[in-house]
N, CA, C and O of each residue as an XYZ file, in Angstrom:
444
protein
N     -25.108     -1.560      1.266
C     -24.555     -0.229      1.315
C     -23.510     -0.090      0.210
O     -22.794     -1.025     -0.151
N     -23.467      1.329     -0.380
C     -22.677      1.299     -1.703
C     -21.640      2.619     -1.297
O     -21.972      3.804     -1.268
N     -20.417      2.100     -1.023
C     -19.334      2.946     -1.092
C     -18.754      3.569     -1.936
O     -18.252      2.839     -2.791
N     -18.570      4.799     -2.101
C     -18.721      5.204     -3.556
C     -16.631      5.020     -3.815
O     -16.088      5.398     -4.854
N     -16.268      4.726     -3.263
C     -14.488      4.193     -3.434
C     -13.753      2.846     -3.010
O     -12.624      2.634     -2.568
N     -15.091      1.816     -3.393
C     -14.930      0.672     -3.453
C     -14.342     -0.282     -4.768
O     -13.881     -1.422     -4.815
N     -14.475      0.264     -5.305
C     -13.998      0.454     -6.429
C     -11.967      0.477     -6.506
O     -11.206     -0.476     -6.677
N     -11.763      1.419     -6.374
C     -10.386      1.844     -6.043
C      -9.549      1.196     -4.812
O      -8.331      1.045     -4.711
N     -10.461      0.904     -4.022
C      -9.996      0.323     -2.926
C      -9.672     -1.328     -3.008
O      -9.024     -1.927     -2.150
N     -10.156     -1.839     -4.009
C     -10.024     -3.296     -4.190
C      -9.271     -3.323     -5.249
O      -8.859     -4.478     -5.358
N      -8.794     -2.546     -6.248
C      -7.510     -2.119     -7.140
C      -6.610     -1.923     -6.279
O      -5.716     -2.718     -6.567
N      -6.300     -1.309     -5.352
C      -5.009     -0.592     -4.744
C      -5.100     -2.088     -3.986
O      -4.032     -2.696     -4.062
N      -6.051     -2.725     -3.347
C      -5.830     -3.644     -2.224
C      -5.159     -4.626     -2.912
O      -4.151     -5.094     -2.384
N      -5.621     -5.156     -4.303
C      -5.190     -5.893     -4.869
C      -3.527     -5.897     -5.660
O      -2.885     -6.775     -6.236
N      -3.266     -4.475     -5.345
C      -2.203     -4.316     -5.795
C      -0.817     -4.846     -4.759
O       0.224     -5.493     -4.869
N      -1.826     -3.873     -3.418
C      -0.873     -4.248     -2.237
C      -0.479     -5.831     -2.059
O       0.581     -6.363     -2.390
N      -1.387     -6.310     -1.573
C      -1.786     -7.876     -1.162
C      -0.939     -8.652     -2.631
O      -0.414     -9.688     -2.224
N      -0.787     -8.543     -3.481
C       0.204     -9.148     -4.792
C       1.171     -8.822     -4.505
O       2.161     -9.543     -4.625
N       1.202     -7.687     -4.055
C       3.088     -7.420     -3.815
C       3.649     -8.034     -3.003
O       4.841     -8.259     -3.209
N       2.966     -8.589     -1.662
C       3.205     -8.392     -0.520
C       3.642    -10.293     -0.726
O       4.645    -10.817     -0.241
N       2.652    -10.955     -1.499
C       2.404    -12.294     -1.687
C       3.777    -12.657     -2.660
O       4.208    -13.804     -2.771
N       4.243    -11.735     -3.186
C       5.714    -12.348     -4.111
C       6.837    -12.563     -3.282
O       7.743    -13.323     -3.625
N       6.838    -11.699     -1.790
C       7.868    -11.695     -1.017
C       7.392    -12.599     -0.011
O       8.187    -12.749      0.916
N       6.450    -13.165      0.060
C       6.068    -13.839      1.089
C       7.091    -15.113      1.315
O       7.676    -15.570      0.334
N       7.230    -15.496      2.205
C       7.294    -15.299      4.222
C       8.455    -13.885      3.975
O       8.749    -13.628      5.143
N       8.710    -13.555      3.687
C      10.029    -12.465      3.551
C       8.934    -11.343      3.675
O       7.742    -11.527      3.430
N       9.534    -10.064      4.121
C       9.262     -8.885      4.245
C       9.557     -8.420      3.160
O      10.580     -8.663      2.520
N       8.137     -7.278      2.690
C       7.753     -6.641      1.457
C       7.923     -4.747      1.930
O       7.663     -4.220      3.011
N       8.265     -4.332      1.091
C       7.810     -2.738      1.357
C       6.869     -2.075      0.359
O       6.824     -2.184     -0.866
N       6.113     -1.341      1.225
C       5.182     -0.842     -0.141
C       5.336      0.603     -0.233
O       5.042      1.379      0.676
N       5.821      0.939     -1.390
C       6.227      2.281     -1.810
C       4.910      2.619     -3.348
O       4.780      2.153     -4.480
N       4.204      3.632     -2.540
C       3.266      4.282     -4.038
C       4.077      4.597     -5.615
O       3.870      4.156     -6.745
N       4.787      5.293     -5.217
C       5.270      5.483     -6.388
C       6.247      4.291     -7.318
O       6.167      3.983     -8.507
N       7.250      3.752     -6.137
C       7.685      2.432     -6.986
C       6.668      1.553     -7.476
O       6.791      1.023     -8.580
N       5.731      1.367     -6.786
C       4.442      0.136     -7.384
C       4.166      0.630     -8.832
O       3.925     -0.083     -9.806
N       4.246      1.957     -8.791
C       3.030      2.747    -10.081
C       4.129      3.270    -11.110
O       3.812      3.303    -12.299
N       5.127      3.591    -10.806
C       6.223      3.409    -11.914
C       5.759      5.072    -12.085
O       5.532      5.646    -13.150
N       5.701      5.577    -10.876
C       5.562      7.179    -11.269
C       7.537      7.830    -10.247
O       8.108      7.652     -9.171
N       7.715      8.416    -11.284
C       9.615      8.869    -10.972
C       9.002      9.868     -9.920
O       7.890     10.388    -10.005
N      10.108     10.077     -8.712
C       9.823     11.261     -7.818
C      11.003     12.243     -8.080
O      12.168     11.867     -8.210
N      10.670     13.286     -8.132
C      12.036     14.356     -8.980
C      12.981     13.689     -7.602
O      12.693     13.076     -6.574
N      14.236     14.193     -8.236
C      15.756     14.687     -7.241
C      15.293     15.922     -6.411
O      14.872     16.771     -7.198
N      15.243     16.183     -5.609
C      15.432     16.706     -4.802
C      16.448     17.415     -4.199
O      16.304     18.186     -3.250
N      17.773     17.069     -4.924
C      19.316     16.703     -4.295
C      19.620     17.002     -3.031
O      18.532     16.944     -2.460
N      20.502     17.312     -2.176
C      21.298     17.587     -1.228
C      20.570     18.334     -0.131
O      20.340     17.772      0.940
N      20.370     19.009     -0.256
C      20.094     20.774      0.194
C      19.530     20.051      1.625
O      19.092     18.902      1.573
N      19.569     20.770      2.853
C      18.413     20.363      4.255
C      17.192     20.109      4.090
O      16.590     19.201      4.664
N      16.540     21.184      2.989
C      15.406     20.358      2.722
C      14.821     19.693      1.651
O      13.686     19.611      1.181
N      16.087     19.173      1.364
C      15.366     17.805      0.678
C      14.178     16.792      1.131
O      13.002     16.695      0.779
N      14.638     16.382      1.664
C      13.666     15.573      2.271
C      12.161     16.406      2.784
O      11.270     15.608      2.495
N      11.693     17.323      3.245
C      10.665     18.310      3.252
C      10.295     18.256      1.848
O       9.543     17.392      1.397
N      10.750     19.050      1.257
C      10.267     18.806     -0.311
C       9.829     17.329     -1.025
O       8.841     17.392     -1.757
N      10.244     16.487     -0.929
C      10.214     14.966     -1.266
C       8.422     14.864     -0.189
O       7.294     15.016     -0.659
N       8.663     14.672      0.753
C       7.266     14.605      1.405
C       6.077     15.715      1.161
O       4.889     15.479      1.382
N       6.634     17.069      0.628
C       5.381     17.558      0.602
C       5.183     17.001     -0.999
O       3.980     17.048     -1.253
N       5.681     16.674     -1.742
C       5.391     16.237     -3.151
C       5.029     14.963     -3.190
O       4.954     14.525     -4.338
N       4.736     14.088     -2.205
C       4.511     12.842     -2.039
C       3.224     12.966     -1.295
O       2.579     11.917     -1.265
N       2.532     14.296     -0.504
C       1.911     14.179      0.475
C       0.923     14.711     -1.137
O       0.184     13.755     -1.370
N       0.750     15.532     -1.942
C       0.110     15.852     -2.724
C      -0.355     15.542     -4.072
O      -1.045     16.229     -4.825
N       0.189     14.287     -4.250
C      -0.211     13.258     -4.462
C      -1.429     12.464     -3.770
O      -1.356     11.750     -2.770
N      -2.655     12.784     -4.602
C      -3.952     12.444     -4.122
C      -4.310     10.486     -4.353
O      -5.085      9.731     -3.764
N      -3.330     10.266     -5.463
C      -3.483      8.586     -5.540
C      -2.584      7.883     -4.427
O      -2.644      6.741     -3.969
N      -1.704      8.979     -4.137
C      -0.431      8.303     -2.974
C      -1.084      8.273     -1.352
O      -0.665      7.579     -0.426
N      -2.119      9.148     -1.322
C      -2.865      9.384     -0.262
C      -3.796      8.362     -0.018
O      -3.879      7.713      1.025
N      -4.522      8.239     -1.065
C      -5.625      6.989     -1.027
C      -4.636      5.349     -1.111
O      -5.156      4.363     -0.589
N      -3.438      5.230     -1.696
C      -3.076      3.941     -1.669
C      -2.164      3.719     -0.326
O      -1.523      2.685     -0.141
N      -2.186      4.671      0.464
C      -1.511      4.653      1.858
C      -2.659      4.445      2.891
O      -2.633      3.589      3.775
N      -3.838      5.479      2.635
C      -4.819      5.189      3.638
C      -5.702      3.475      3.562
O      -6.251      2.891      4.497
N      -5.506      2.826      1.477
C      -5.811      1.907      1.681
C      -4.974      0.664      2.174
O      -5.489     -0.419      2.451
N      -3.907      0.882      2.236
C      -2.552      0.315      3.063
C      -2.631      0.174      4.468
O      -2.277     -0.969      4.759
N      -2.966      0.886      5.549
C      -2.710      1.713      6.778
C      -3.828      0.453      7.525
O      -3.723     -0.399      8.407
N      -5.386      1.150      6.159
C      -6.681      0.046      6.802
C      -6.413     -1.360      6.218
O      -7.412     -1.999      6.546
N      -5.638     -2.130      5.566
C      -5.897     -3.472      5.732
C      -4.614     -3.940      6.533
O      -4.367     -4.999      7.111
N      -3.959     -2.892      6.380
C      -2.967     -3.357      7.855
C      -3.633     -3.410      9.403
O      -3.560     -4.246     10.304
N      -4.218     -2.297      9.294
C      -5.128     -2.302     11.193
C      -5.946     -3.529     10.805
O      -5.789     -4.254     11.788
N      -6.756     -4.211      9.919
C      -7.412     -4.840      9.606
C      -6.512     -6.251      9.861
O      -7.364     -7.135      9.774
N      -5.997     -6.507      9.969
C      -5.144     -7.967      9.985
C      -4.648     -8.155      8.523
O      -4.192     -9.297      8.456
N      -4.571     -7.702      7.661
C      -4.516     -8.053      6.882
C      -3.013     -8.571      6.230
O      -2.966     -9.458      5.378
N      -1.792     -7.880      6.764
C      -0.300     -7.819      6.986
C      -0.247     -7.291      8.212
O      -1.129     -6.804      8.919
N       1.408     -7.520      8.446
C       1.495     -6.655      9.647
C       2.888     -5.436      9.112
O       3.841     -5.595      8.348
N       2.375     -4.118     10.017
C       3.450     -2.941      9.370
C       4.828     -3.456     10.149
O       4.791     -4.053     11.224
N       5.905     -3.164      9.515
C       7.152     -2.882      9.649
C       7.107     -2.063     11.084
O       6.034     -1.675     11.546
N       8.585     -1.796     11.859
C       8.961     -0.766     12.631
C       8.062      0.746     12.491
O       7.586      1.523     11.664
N       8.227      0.513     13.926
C       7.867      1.846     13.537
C       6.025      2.379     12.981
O       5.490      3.484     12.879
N       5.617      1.202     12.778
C       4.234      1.110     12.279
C       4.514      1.262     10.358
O       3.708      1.123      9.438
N       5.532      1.491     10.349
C       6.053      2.216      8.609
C       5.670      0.619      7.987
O       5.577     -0.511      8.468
N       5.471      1.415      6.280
C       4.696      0.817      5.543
C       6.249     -0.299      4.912
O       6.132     -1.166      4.045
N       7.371      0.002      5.521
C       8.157     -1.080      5.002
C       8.269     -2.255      5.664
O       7.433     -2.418      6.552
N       9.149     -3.224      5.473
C       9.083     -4.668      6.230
C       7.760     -4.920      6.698
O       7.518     -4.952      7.905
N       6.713     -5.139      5.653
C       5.909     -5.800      6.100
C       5.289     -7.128      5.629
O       5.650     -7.469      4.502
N       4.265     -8.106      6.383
C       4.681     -9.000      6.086
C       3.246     -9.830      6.077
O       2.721    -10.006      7.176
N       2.538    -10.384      4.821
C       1.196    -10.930      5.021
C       1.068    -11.720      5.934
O       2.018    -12.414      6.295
N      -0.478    -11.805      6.673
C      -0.701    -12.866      7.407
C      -1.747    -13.604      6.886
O      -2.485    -13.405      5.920
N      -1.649    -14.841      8.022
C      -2.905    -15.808      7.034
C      -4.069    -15.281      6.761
O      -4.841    -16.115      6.289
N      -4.666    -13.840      6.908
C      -5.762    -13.351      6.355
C      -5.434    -12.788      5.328
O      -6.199    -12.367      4.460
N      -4.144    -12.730      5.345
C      -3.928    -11.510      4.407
C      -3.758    -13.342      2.805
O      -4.119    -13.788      1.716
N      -3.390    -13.431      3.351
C      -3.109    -15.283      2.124
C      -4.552    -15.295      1.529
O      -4.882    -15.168      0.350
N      -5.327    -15.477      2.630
C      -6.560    -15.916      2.322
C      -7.578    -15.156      1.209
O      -8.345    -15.598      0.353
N      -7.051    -13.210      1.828
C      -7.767    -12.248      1.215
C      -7.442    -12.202     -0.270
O      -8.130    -11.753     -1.187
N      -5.857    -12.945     -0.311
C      -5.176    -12.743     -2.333
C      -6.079    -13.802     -2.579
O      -6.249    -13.791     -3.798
N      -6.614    -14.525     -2.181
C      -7.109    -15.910     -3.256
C      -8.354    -15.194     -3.075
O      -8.655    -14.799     -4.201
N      -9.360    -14.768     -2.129
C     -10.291    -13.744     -2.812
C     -10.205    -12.940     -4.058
O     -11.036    -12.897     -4.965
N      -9.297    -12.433     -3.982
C      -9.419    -11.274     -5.258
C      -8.987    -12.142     -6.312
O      -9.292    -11.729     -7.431
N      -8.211    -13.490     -6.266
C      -7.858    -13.941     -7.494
C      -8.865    -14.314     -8.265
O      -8.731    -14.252     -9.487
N     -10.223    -14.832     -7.604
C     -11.434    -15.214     -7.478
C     -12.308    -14.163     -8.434
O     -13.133    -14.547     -9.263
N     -11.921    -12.520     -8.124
C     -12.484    -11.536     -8.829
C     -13.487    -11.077     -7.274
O     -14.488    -10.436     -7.595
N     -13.397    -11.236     -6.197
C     -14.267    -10.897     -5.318
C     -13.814     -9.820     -4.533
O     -12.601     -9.620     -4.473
N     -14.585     -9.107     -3.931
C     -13.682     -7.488     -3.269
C     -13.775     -8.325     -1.654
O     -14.238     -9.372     -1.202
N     -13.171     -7.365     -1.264
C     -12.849     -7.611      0.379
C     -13.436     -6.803      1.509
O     -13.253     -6.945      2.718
N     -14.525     -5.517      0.565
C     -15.682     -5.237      0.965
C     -16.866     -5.267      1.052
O     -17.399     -4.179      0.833
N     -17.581     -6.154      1.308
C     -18.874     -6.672      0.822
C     -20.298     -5.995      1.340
O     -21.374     -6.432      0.931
């Protein structure tokens, strides 16, 4: 079977799972935009700051796909999420060890 975002999904996975492996045994956070070196405007002060910050983060179509591919190798065993289920403090497990020396390999984690 040929997934047509298999592709992307073993880039972003591979991105995650490296990050996650530099902080290892320590807790990692995975932030889209810090990984990708894309700036999120100021927002400054105002009440809705933060509203604004999320809808500009929510529309972001690469921030969407590297969260949903985040979310599934977390339900997957792959790390476990932080509080809260949130994508910070989180922390590989031995599948998740196992899955970086896959990809170091050049092999996807969808087969």
């Amino acid at each position: 079977m040929s997934l047509p975002n298999a592709k992307k999904f073993d880039e972003y996975a591979k991105v995650i799972l490296e990050h996650l492996g530099k902080s290892f045994p320590k807790e990692g956070s995975l932030d889209y935009f810090e990984l990708s070196g894309i700036k999120v405007p100021d927002f400054g002060d105002d009440i809705f700051a933060g509203d604004k910050q999320m809808q500009f983060e929510a529309a972001d179509p690469e921030n969407s796909f590297f969260r949903a591919t985040a979310f599934w190798l977390a339900k997957s065993g792959y790390f476990s999420l932080g509080s809260s289920n949130s994508l910070y403090n989180c922390v590989l497990t031995e599948k998740g060890i196992t899955a970086l020396a896959r990809i170091g390999r050049g092999e996807s984690l969808i087969d």
